[in-house]
MMTF fields as JSON, N, C-alpha, C and O atoms, coordinates in Angstrom:
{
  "mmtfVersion": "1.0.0",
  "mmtfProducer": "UNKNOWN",
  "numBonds": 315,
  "numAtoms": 316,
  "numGroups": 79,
  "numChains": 1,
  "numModels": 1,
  "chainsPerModel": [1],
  "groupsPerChain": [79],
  "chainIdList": ["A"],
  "bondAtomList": [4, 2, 8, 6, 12, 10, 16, 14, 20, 18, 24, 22, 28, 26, 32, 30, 36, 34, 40, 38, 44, 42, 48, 46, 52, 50, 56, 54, 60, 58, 64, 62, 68, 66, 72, 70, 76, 74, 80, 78, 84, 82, 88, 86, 92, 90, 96, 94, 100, 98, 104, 102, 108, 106, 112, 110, 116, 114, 120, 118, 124, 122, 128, 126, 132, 130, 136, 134, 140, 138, 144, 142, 148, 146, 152, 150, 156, 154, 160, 158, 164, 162, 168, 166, 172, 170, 176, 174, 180, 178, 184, 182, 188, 186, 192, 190, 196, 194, 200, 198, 204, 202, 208, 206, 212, 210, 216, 214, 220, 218, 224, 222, 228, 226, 232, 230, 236, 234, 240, 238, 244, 242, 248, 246, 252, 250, 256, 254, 260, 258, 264, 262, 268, 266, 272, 270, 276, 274, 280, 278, 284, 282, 288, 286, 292, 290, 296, 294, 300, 298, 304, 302, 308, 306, 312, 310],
  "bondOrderList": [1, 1, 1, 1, 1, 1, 1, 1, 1, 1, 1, 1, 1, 1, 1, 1, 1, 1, 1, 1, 1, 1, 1, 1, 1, 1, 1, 1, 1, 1, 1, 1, 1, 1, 1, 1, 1, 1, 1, 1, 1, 1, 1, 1, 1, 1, 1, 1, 1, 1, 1, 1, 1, 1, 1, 1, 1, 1, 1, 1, 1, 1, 1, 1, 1, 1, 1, 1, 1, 1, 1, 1, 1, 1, 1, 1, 1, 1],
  "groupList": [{"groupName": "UNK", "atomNameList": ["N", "CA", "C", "O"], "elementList": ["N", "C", "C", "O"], "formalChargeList": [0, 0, 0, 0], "bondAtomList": [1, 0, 2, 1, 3, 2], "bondOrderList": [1, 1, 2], "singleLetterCode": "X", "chemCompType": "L-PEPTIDE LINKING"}],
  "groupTypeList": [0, 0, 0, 0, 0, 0, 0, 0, 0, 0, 0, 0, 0, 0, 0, 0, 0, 0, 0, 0, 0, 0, 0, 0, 0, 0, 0, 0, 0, 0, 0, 0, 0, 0, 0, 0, 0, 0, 0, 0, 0, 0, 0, 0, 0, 0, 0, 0, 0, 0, 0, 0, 0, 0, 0, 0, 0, 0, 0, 0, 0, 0, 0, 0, 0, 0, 0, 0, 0, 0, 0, 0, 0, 0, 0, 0, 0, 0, 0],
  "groupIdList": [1, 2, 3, 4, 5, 6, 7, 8, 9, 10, 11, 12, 13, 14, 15, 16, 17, 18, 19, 20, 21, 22, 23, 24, 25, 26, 27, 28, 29, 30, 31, 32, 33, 34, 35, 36, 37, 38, 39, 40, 41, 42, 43, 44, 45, 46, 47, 48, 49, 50, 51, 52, 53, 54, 55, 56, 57, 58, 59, 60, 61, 62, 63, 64, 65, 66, 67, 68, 69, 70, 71, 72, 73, 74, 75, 76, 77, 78, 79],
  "secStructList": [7, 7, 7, 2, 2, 2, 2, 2, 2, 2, 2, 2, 2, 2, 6, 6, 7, 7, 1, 1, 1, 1, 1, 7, 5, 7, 7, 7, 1, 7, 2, 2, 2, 2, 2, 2, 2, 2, 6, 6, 6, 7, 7, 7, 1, 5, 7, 7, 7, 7, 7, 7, 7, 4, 4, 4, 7, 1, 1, 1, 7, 7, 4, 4, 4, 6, 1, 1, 2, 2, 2, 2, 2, 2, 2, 2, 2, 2, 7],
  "xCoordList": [48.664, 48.655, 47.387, 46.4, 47.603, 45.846, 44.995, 45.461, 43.66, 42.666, 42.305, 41.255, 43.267, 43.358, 42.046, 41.511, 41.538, 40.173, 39.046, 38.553, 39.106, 38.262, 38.386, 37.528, 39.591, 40.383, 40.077, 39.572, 40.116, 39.809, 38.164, 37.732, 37.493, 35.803, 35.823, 35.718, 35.904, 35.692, 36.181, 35.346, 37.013, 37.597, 36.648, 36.132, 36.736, 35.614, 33.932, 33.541, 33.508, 32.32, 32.142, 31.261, 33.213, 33.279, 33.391, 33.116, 33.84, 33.773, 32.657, 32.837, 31.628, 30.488, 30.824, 30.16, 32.0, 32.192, 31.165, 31.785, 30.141, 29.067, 28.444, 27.988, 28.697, 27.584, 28.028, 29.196, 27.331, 27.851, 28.273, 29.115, 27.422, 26.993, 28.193, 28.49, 28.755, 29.527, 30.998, 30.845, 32.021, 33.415, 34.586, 35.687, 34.179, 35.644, 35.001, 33.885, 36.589, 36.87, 37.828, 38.508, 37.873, 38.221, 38.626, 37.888, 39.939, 40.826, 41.16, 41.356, 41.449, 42.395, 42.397, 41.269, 43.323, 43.864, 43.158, 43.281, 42.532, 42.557, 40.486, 39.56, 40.523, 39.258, 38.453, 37.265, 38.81, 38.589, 38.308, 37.356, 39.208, 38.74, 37.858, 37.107, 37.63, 36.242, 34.673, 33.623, 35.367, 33.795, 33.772, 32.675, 34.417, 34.72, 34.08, 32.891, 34.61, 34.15, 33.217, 32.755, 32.623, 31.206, 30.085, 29.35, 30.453, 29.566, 30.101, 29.44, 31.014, 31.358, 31.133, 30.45, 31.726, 31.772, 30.868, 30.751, 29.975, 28.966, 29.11, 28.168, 30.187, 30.604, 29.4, 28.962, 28.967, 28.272, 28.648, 27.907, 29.93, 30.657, 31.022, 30.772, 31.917, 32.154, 33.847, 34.941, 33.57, 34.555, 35.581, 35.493, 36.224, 37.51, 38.267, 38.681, 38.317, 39.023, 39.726, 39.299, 41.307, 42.529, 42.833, 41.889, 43.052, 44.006, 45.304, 45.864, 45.78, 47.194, 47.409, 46.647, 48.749, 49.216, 49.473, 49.946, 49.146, 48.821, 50.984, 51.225, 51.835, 53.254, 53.688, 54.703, 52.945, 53.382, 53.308, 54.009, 51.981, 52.03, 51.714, 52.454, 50.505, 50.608, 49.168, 48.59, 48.607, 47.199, 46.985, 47.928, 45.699, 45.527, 44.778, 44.646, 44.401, 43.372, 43.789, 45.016, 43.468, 43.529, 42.888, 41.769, 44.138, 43.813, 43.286, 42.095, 44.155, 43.431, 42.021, 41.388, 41.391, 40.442, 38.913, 37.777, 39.461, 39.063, 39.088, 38.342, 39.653, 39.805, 38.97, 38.837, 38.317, 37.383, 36.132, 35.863, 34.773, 33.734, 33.3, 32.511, 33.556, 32.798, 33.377, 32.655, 34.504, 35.326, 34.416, 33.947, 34.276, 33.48, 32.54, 32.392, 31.978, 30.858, 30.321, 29.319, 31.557, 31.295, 32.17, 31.911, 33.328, 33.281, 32.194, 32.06, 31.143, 30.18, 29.589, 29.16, 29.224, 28.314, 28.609, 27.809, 29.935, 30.797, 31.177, 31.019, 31.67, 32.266, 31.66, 32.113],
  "yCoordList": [-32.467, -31.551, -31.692, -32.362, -30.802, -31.288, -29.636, -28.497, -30.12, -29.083, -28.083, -28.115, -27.218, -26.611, -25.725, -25.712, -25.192, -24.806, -25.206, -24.76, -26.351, -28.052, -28.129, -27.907, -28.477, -28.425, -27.513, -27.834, -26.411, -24.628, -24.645, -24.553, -24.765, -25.093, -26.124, -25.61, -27.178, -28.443, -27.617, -27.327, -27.252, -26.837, -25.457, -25.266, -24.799, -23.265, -24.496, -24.701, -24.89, -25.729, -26.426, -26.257, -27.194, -27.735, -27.035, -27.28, -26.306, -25.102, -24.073, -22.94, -24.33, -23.314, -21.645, -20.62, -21.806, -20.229, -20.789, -21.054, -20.824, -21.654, -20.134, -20.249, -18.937, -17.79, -16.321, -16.085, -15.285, -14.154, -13.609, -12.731, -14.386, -13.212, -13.96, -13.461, -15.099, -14.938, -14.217, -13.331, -13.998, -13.253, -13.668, -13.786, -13.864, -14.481, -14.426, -14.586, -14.048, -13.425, -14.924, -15.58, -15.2, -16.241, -14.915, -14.018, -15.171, -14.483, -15.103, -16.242, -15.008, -15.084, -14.609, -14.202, -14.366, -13.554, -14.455, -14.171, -15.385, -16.644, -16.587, -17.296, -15.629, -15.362, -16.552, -16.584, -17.376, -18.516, -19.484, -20.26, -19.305, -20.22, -19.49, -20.198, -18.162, -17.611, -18.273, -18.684, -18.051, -19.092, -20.466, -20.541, -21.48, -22.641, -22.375, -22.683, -21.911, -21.692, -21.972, -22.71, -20.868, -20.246, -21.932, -22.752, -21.731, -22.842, -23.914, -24.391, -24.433, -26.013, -26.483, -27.45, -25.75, -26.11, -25.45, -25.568, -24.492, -24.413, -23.221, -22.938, -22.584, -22.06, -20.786, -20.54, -20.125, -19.088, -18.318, -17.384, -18.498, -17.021, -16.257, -16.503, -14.803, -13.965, -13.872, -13.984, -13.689, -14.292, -12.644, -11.808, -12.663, -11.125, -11.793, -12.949, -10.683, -11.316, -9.956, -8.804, -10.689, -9.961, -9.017, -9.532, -8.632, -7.534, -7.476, -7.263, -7.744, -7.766, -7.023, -6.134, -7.406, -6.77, -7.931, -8.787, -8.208, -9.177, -9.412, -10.592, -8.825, -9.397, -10.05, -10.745, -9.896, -10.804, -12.246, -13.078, -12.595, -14.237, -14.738, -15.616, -14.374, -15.046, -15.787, -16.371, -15.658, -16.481, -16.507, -16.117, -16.971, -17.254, -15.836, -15.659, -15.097, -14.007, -12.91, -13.004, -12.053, -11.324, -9.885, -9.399, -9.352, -7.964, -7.427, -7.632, -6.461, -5.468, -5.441, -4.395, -6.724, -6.844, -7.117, -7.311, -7.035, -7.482, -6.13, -5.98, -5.155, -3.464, -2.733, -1.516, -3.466, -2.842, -3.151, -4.268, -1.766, -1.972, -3.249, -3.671, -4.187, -5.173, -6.24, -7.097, -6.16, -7.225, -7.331, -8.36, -5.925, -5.371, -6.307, -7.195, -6.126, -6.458, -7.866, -8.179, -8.743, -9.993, -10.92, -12.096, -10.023, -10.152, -10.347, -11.36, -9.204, -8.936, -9.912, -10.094, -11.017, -12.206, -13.109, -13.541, -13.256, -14.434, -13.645, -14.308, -12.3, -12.209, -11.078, -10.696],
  "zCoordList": [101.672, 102.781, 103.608, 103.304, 104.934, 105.154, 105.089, 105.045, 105.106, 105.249, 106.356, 106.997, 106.504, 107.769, 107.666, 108.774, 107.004, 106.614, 108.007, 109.043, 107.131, 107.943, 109.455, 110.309, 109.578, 111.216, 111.784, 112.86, 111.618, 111.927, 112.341, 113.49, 111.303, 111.321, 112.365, 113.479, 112.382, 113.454, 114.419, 115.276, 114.526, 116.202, 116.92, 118.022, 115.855, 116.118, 116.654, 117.804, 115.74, 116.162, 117.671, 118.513, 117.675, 118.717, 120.515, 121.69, 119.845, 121.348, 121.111, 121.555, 120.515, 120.416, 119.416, 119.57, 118.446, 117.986, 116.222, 115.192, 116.282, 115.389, 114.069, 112.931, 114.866, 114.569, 114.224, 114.531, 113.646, 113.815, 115.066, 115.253, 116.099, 117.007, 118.039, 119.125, 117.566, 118.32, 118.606, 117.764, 119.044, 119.287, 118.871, 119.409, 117.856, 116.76, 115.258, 114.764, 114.709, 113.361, 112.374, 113.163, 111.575, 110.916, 109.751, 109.345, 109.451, 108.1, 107.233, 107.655, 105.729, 105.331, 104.345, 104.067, 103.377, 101.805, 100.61, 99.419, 101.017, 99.806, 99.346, 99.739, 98.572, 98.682, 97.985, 98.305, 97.236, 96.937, 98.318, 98.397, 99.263, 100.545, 101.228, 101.899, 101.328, 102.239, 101.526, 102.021, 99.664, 99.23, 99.928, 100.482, 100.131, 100.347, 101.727, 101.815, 102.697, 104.267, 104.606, 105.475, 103.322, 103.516, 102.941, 103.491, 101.981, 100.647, 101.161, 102.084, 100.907, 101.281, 102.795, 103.134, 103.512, 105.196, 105.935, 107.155, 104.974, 106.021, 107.032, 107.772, 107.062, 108.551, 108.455, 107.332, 109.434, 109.542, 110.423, 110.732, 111.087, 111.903, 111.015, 109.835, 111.534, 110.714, 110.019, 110.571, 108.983, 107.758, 107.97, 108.87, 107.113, 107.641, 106.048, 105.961, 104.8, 103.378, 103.835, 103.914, 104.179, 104.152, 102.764, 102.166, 102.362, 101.029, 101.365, 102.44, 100.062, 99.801, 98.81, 98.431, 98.17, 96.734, 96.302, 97.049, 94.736, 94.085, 93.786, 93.532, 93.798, 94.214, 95.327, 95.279, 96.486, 97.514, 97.297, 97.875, 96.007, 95.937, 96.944, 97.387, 97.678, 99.325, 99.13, 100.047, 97.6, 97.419, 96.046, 95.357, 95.331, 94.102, 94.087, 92.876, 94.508, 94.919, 93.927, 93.899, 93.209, 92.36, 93.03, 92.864, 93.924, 95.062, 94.169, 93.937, 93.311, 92.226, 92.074, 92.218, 91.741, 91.312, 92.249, 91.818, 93.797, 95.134, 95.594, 96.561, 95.258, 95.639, 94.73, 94.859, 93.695, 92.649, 92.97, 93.412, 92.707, 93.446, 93.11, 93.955, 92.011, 91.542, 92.523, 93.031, 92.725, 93.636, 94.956, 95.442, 95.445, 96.83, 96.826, 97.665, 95.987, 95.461, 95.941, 96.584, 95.285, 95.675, 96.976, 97.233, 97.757, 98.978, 99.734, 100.42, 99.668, 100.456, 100.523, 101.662, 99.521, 99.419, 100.712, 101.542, 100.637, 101.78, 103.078, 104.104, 103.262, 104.147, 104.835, 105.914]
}
């Protein structure tokens, strides 16, 4: 498949969305990919970790445990 992550980052970069301060939000449910964003690619705009219910199956993400202060907790690091 490809790294839409990657593609997403390159394309935000390339048109200057580089920063907090700039006016765009980057989402998604896959709190495993907000670490990646963050740590692997570098990105330093502002990150948005969607919540779900861990039955939708819509990520590897463990909501329950992402809705608990400890979860909070470590959102806060990345996003």
């Amino acid at each position: 498949g490809k790294d839409i992550s990657k593609i997403v980052i390159e394309i935000l970069n390339k048109y200057g969305y580089k920063s907090k301060e700039d006016k765009i939000y980057l989402q998604t449910f896959d709190f495993d990919e907000i670490k990646r964003i963050r740590e692997e690619l570098g990105y330093q705009g502002k990150l948005i970790m969607l919540i779900g219910e861990n039955d939708w199956e819509e990520a590897p993400t463990d909501y329950e445990y992402i809705k608990s202060e400890e979860g909070m907790a470590e959102i806060a690091k990345y996003a």
